[in-house]
Predicted model as a PDB file, atoms N, CA, C, CB and O in Angstrom, pLDDT in the B-factor column:
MODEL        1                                                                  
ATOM      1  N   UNK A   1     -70.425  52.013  40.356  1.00 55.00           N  
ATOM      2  CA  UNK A   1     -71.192  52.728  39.360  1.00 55.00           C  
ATOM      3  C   UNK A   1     -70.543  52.615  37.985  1.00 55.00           C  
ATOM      4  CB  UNK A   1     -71.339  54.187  39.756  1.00 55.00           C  
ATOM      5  O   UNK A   1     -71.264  52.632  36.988  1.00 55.00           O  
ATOM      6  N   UNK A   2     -69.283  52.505  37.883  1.00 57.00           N  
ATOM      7  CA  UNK A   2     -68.986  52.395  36.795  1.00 57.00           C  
ATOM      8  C   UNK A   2     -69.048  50.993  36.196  1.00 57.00           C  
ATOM      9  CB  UNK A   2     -67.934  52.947  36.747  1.00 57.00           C  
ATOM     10  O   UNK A   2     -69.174  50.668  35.015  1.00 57.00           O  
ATOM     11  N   UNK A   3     -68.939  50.289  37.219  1.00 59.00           N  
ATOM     12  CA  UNK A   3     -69.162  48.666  35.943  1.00 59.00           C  
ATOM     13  C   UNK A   3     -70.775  49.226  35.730  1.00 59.00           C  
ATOM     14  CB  UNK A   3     -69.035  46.270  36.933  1.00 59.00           C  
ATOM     15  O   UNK A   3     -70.998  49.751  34.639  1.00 59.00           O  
ATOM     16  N   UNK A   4     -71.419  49.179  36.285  1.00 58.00           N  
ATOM     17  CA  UNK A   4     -72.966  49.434  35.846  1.00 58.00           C  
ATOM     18  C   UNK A   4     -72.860  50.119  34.113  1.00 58.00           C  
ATOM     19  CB  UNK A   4     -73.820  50.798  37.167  1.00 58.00           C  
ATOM     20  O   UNK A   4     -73.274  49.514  33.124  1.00 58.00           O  
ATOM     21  N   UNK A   5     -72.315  51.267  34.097  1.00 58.00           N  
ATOM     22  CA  UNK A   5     -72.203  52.255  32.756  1.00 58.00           C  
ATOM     23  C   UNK A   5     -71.234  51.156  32.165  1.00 58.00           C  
ATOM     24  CB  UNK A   5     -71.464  54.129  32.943  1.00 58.00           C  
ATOM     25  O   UNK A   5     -71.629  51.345  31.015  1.00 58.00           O  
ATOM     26  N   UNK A   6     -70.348  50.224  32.022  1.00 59.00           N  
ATOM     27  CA  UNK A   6     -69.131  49.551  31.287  1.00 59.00           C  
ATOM     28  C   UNK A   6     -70.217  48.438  30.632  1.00 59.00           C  
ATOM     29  CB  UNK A   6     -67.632  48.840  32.438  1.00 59.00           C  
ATOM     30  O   UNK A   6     -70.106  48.230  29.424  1.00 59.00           O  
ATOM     31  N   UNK A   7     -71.340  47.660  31.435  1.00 55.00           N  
ATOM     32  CA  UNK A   7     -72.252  46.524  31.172  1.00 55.00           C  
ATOM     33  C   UNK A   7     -72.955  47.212  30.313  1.00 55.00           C  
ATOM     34  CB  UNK A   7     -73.064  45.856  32.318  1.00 55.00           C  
ATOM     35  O   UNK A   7     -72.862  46.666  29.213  1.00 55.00           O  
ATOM     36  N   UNK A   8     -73.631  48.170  30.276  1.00 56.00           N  
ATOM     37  CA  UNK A   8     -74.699  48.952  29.591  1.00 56.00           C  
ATOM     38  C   UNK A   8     -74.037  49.208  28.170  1.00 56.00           C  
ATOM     39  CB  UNK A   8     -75.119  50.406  30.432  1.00 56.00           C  
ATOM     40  O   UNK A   8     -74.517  48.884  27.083  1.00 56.00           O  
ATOM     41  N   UNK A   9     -73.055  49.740  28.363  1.00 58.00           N  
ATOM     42  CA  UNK A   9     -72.255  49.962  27.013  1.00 58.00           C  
ATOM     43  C   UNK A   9     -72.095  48.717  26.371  1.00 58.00           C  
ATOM     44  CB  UNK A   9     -70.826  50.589  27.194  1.00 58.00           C  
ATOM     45  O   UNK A   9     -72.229  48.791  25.149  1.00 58.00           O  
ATOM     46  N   UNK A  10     -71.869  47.695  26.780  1.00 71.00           N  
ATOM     47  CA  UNK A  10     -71.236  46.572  25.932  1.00 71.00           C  
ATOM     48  C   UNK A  10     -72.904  45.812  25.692  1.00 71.00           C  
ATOM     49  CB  UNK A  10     -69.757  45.432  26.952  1.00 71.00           C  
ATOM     50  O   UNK A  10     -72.933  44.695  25.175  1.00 71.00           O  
ATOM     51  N   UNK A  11     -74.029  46.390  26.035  1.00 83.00           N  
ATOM     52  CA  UNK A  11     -75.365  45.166  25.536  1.00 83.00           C  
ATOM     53  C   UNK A  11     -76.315  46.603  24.993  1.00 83.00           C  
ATOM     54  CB  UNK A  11     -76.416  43.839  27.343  1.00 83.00           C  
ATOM     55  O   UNK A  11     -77.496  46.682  25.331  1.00 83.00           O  
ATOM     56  N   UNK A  12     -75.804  47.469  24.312  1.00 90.00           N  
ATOM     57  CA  UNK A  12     -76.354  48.149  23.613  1.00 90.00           C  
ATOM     58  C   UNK A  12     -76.122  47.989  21.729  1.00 90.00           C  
ATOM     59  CB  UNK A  12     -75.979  49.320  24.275  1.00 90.00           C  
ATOM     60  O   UNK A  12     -75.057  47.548  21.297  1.00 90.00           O  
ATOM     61  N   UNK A  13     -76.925  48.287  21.058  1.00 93.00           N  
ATOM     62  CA  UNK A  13     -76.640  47.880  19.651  1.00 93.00           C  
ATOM     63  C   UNK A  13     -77.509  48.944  19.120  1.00 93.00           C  
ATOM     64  CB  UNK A  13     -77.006  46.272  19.168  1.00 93.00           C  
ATOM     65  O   UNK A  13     -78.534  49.503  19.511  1.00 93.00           O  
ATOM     66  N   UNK A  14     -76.447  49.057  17.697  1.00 95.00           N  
ATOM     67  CA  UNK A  14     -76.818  50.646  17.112  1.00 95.00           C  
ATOM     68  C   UNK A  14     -77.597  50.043  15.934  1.00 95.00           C  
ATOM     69  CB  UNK A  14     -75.312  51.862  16.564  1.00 95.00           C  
ATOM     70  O   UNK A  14     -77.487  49.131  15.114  1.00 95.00           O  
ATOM     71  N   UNK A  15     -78.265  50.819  16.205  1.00 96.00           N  
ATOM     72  CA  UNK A  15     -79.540  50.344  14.757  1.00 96.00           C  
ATOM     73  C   UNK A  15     -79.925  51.974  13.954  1.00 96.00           C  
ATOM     74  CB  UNK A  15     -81.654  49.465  15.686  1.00 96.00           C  
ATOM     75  O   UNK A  15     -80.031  53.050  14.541  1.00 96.00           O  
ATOM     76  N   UNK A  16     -80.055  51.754  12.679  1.00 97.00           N  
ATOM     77  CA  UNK A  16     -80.181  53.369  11.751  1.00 97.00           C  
ATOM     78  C   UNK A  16     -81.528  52.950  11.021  1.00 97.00           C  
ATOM     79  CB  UNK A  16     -78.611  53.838  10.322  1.00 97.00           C  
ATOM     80  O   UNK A  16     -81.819  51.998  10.296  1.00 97.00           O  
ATOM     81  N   UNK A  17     -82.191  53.984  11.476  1.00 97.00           N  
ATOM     82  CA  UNK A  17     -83.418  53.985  10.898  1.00 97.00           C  
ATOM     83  C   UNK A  17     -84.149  53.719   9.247  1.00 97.00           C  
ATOM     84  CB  UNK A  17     -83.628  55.064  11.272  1.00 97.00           C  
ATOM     85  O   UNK A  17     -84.470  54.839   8.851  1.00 97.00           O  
ATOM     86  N   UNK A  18     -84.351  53.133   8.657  1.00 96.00           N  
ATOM     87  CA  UNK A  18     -84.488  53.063   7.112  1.00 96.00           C  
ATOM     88  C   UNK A  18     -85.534  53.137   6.461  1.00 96.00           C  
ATOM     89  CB  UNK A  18     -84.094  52.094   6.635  1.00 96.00           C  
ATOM     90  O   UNK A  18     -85.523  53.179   5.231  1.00 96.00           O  
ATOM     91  N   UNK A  19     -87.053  53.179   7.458  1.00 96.00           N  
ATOM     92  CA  UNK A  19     -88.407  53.671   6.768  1.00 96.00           C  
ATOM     93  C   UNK A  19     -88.902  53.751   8.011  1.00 96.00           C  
ATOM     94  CB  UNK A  19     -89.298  52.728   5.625  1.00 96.00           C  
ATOM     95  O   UNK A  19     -88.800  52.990   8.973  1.00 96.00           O  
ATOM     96  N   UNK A  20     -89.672  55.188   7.801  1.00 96.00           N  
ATOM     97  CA  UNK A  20     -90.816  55.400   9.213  1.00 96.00           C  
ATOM     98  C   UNK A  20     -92.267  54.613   8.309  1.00 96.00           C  
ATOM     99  CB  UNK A  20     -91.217  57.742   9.799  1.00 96.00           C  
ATOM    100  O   UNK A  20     -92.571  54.536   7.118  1.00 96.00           O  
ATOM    101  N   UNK A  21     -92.752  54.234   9.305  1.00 95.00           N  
ATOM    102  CA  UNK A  21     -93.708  53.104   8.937  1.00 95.00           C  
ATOM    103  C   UNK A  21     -95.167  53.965   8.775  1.00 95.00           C  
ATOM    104  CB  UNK A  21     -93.754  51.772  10.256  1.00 95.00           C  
ATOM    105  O   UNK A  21     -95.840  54.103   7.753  1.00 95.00           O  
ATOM    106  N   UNK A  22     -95.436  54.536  10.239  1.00 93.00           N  
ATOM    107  CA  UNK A  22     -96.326  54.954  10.719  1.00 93.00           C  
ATOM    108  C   UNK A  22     -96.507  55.228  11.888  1.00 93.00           C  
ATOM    109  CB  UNK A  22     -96.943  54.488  10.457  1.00 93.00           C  
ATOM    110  O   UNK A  22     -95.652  54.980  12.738  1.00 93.00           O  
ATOM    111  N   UNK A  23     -97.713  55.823  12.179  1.00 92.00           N  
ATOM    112  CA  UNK A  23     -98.037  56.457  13.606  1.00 92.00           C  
ATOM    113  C   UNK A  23     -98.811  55.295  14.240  1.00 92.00           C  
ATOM    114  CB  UNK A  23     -99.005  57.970  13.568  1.00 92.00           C  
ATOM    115  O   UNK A  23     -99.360  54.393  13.608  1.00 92.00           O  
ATOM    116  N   UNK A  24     -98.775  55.468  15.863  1.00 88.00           N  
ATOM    117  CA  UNK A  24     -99.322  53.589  16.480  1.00 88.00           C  
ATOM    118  C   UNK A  24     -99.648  54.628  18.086  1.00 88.00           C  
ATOM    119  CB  UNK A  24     -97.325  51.564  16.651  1.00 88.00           C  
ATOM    120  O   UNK A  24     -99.336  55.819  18.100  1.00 88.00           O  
ATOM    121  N   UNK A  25    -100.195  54.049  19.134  1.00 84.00           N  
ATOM    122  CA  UNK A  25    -100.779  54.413  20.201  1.00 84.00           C  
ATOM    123  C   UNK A  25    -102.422  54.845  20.322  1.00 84.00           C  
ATOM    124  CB  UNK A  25     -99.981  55.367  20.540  1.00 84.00           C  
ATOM    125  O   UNK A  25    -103.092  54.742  19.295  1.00 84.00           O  
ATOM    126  N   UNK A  26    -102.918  55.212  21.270  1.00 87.00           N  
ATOM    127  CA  UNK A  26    -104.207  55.659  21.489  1.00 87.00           C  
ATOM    128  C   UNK A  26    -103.834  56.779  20.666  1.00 87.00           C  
ATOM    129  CB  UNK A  26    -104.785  55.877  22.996  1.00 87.00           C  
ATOM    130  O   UNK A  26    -104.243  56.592  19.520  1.00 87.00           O  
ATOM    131  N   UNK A  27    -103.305  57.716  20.777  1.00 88.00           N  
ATOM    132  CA  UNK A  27    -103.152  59.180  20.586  1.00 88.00           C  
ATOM    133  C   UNK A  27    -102.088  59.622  19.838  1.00 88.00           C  
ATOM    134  CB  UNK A  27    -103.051  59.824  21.750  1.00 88.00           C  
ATOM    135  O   UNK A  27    -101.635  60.767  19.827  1.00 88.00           O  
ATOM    136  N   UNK A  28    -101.601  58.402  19.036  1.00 86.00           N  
ATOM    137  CA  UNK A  28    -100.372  58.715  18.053  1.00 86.00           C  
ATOM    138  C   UNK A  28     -99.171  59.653  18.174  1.00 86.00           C  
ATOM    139  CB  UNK A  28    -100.883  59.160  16.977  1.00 86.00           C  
ATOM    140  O   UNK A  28     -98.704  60.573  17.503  1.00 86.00           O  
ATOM    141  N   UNK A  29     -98.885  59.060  19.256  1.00 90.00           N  
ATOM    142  CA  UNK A  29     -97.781  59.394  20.192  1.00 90.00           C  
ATOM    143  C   UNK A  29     -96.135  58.726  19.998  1.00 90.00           C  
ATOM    144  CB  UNK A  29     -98.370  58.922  21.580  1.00 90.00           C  
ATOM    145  O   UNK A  29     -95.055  59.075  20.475  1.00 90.00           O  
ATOM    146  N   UNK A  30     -96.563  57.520  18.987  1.00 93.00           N  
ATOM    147  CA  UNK A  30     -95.710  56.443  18.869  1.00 93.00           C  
ATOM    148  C   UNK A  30     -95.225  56.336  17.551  1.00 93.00           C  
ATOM    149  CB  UNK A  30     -96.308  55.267  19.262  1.00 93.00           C  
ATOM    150  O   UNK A  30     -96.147  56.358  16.736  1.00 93.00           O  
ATOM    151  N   UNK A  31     -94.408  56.258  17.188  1.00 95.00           N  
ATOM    152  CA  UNK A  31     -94.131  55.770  15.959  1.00 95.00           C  
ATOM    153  C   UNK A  31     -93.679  54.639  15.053  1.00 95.00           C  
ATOM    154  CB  UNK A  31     -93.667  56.282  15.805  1.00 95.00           C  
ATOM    155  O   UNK A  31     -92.494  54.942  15.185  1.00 95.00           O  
ATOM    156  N   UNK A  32     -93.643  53.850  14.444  1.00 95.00           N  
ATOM    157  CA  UNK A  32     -93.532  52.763  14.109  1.00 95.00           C  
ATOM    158  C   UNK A  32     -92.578  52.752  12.590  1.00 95.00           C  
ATOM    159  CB  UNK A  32     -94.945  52.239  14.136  1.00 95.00           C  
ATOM    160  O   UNK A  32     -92.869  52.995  11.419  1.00 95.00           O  
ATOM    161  N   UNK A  33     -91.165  52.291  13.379  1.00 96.00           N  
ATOM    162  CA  UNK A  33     -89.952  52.390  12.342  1.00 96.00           C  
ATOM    163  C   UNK A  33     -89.645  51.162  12.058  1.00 96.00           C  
ATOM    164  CB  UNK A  33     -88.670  53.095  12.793  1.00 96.00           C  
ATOM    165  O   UNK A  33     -90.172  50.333  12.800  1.00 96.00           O  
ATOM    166  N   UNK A  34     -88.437  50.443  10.584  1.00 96.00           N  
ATOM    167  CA  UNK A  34     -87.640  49.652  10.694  1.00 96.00           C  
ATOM    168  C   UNK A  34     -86.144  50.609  10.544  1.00 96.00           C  
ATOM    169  CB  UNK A  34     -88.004  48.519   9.704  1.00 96.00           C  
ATOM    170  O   UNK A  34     -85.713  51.633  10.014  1.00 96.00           O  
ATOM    171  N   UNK A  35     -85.657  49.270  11.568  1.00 96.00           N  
ATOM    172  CA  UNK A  35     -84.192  49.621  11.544  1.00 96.00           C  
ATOM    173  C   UNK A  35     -83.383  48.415  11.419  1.00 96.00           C  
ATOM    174  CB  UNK A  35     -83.755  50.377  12.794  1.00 96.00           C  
ATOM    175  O   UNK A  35     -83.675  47.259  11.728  1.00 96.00           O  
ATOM    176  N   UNK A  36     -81.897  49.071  10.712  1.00 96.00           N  
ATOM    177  CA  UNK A  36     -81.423  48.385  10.088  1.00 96.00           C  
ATOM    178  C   UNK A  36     -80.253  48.288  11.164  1.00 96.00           C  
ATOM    179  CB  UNK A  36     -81.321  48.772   8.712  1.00 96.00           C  
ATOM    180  O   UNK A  36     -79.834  49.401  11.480  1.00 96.00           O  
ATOM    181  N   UNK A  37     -79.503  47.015  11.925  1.00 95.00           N  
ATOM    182  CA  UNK A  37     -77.789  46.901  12.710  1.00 95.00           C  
ATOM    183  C   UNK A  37     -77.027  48.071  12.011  1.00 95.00           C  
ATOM    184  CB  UNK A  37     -76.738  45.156  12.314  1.00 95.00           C  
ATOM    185  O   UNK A  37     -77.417  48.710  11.034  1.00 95.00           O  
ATOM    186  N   UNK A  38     -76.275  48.168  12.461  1.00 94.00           N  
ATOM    187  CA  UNK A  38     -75.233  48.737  12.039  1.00 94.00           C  
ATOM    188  C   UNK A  38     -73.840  47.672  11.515  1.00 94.00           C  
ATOM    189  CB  UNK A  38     -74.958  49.661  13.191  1.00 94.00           C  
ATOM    190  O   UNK A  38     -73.126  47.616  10.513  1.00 94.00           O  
ATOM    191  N   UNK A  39     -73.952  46.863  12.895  1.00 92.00           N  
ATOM    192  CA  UNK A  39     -73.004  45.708  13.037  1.00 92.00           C  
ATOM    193  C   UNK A  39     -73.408  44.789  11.890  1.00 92.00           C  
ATOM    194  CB  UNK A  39     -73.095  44.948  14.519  1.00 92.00           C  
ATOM    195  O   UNK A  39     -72.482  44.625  11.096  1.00 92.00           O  
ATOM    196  N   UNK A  40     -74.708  44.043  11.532  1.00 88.00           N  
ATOM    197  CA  UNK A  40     -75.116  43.732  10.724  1.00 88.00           C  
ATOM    198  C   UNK A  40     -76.435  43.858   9.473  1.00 88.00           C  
ATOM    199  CB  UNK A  40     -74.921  43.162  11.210  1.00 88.00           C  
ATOM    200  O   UNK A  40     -77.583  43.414   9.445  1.00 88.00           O  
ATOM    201  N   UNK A  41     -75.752  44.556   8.663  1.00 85.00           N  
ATOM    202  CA  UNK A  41     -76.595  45.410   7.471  1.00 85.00           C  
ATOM    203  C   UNK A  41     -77.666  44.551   7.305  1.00 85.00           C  
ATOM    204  CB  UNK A  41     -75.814  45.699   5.929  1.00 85.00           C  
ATOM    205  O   UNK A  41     -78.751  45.130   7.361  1.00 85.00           O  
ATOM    206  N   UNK A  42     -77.737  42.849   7.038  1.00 91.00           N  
ATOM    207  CA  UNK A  42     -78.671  42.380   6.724  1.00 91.00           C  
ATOM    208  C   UNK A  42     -79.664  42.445   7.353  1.00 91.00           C  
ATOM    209  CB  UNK A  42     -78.504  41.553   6.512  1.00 91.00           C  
ATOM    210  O   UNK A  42     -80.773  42.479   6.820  1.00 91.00           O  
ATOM    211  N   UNK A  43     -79.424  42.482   8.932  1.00 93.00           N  
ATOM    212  CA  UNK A  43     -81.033  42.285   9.858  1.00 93.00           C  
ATOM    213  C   UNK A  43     -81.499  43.464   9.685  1.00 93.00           C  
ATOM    214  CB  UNK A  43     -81.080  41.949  11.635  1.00 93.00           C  
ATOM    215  O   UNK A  43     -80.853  44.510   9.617  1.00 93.00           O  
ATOM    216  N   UNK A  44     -82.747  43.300   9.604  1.00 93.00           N  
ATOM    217  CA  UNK A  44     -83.232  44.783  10.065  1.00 93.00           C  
ATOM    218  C   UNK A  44     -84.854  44.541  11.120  1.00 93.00           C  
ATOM    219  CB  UNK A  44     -83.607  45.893   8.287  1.00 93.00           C  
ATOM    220  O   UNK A  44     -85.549  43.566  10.835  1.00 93.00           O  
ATOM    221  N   UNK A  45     -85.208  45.271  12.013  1.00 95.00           N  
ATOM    222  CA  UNK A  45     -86.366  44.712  12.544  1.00 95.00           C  
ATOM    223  C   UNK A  45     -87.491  45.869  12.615  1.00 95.00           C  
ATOM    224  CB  UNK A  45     -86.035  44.069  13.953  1.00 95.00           C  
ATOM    225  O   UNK A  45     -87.120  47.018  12.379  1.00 95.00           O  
ATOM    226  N   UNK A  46     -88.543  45.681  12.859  1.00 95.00           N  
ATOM    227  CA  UNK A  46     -89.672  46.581  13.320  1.00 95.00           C  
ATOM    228  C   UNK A  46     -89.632  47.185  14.869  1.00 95.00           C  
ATOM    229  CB  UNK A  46     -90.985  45.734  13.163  1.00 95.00           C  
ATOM    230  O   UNK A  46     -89.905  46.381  15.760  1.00 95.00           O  
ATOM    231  N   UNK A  47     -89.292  48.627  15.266  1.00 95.00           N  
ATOM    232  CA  UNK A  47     -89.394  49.080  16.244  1.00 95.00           C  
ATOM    233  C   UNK A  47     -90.172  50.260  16.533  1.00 95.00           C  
ATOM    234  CB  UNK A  47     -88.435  49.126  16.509  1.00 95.00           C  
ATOM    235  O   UNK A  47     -89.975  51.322  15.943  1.00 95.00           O  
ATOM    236  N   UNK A  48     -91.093  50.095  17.466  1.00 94.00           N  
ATOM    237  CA  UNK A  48     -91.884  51.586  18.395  1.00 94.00           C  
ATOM    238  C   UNK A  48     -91.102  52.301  19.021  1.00 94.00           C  
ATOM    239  CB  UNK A  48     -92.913  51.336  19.593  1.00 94.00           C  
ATOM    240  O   UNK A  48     -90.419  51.825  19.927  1.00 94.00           O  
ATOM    241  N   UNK A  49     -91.033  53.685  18.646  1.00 94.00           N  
ATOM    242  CA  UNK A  49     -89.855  54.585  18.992  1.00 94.00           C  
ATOM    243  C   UNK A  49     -91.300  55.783  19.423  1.00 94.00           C  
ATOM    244  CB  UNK A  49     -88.389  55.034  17.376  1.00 94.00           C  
ATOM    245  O   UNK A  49     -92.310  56.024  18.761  1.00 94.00           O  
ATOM    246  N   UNK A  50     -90.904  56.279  20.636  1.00 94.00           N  
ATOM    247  CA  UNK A  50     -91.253  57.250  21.152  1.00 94.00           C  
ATOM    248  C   UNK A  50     -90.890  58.803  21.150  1.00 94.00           C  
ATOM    249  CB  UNK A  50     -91.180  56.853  21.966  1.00 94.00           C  
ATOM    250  O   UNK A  50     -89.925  59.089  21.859  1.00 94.00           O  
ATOM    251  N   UNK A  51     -91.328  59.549  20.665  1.00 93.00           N  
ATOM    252  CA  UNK A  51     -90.848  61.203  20.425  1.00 93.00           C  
ATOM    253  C   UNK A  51     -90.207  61.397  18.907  1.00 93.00           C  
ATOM    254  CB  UNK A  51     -89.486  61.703  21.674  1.00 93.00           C  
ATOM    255  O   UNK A  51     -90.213  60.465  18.103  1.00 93.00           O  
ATOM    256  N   UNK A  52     -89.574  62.883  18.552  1.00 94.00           N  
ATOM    257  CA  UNK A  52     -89.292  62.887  17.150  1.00 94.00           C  
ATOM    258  C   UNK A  52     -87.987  61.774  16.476  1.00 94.00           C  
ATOM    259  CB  UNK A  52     -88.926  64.445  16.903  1.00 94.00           C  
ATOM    260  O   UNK A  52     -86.860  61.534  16.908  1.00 94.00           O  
ATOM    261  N   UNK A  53     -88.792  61.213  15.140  1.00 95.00           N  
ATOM    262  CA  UNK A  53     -87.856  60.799  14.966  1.00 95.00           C  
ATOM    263  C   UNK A  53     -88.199  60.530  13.196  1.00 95.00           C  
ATOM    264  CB  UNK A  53     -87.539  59.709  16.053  1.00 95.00           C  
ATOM    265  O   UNK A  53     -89.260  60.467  12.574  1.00 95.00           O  
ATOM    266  N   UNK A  54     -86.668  60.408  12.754  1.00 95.00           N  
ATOM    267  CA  UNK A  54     -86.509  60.457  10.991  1.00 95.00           C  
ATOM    268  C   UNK A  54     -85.899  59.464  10.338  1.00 95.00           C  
ATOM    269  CB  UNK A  54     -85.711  61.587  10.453  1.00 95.00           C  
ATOM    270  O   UNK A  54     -84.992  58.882  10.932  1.00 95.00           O  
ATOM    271  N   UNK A  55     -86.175  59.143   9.284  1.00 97.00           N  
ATOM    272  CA  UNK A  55     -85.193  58.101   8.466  1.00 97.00           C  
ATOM    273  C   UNK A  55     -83.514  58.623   8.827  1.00 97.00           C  
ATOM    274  CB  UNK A  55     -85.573  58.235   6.489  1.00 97.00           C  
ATOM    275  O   UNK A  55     -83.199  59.812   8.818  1.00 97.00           O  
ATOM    276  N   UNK A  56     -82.644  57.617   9.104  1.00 96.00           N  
ATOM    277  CA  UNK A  56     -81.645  58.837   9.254  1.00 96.00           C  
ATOM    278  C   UNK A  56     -80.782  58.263  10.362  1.00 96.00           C  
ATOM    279  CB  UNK A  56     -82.382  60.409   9.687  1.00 96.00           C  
ATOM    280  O   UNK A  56     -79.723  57.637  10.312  1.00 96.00           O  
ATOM    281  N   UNK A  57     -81.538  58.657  11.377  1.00 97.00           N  
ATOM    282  CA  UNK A  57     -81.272  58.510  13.050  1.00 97.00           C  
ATOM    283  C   UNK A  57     -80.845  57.360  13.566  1.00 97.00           C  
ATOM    284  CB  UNK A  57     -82.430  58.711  13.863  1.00 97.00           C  
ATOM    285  O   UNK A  57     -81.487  56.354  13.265  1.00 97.00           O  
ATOM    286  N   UNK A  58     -79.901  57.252  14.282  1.00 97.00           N  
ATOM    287  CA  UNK A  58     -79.286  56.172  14.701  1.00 97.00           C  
ATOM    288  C   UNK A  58     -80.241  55.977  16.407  1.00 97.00           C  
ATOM    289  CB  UNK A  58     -77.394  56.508  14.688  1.00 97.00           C  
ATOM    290  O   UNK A  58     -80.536  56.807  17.267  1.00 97.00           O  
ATOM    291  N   UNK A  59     -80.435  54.775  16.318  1.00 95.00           N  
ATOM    292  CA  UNK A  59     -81.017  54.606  18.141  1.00 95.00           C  
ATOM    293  C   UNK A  59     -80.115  53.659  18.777  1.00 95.00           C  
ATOM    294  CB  UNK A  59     -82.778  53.849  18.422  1.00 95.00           C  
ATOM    295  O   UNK A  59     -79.679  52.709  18.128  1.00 95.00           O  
ATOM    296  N   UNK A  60     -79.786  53.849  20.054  1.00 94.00           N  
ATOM    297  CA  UNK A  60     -79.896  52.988  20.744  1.00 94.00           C  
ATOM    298  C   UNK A  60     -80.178  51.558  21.378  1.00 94.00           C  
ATOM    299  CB  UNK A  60     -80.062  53.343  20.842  1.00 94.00           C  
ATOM    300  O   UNK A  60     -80.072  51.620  22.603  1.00 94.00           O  
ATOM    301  N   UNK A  61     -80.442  50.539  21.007  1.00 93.00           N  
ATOM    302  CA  UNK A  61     -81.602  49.696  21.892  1.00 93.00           C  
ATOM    303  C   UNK A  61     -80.378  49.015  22.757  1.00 93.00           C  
ATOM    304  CB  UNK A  61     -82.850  48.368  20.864  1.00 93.00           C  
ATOM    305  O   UNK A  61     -79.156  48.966  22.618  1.00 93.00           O  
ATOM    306  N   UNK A  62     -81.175  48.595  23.571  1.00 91.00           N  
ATOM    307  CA  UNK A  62     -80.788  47.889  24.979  1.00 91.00           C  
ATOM    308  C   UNK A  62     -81.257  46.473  24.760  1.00 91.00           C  
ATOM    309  CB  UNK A  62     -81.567  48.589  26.410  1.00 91.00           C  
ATOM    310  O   UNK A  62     -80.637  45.463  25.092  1.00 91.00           O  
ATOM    311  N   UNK A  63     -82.444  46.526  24.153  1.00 89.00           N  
ATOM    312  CA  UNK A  63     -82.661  45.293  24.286  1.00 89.00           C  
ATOM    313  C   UNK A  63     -83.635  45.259  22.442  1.00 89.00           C  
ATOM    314  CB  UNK A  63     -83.585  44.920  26.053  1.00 89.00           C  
ATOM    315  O   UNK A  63     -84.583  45.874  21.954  1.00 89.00           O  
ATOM    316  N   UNK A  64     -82.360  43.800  21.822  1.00 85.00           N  
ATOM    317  CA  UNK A  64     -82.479  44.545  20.124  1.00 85.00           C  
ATOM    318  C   UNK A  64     -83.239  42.366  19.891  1.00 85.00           C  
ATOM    319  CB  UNK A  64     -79.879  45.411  18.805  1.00 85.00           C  
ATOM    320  O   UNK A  64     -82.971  41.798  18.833  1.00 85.00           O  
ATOM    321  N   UNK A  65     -83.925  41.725  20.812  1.00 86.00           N  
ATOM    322  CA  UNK A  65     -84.629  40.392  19.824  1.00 86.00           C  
ATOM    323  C   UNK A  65     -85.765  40.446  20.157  1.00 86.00           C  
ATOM    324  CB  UNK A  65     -84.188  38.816  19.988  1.00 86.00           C  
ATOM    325  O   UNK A  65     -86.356  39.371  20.258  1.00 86.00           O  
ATOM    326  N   UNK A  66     -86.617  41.909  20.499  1.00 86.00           N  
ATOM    327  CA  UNK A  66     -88.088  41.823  20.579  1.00 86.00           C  
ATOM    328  C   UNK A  66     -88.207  42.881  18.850  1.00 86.00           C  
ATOM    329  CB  UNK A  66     -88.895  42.689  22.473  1.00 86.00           C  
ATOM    330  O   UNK A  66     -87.537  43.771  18.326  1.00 86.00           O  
ATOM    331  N   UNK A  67     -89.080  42.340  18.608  1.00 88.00           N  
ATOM    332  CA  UNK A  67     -89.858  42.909  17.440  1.00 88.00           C  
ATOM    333  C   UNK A  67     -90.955  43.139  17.682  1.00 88.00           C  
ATOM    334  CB  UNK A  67     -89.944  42.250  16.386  1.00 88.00           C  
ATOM    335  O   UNK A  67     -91.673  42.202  18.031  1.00 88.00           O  
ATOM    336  N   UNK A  68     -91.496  44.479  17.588  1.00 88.00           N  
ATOM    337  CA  UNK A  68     -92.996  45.415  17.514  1.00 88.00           C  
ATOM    338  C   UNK A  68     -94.022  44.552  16.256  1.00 88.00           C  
ATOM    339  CB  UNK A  68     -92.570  47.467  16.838  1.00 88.00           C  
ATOM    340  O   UNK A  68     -93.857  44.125  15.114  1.00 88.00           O  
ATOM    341  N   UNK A  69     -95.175  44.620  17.306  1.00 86.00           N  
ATOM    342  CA  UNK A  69     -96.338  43.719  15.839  1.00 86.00           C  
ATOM    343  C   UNK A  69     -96.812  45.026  14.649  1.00 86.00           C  
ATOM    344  CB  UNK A  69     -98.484  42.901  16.784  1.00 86.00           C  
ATOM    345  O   UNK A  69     -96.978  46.244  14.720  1.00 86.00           O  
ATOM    346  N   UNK A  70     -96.901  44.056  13.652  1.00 81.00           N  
ATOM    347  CA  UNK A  70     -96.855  45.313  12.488  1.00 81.00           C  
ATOM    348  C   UNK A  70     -98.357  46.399  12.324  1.00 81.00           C  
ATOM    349  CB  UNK A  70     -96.633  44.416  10.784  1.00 81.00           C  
ATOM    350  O   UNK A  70     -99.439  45.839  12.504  1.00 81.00           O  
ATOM    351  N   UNK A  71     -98.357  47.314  12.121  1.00 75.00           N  
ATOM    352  CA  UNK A  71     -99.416  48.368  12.275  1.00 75.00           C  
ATOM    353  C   UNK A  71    -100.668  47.913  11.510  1.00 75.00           C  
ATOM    354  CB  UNK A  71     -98.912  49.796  11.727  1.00 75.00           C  
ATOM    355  O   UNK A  71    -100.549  48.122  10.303  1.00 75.00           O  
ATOM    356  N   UNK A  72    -101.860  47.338  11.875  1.00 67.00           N  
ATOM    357  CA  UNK A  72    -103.370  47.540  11.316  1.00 67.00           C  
ATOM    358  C   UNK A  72    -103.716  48.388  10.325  1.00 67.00           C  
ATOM    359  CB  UNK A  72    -104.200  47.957  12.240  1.00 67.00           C  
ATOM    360  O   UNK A  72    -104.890  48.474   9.967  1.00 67.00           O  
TER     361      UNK A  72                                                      
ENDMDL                                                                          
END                                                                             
């Protein structure tokens, strides 16, 4: 169990939120942010983040070379 939590830790990447975009889902449930690496300031990508969230906030991702299509 613990290599499981040691792998997880090492393919996670911190990304900080830098404009909420907009609201996205049937029922606008979703939200539609860019975020900026932490590791590297220049990238920044488009992500659907689920529940509250603010310019500000640092996330998580697990999995950081899919990019969300941009909002209609």
């Amino acid at each position: 169990m613990a290599d499981a939590d040691e792998n997880v830790k090492e393919n996670v990447k911190l990304a900080k939120v830098s404009r909420v975009l907009g609201r996205t889902g049937n029922t606008g449930n979703v939200t539609q942010v860019r975020v900026e690496f932490l590791d590297d300031a220049k990238r920044s990508i488009i992500r659907n983040v689920k529940g509250p969230i603010r310019e500000g906030n640092i996330l998580c991702l697990l999995e950081w070379e899919r990019e969300a299509r941009r909002l209609r």
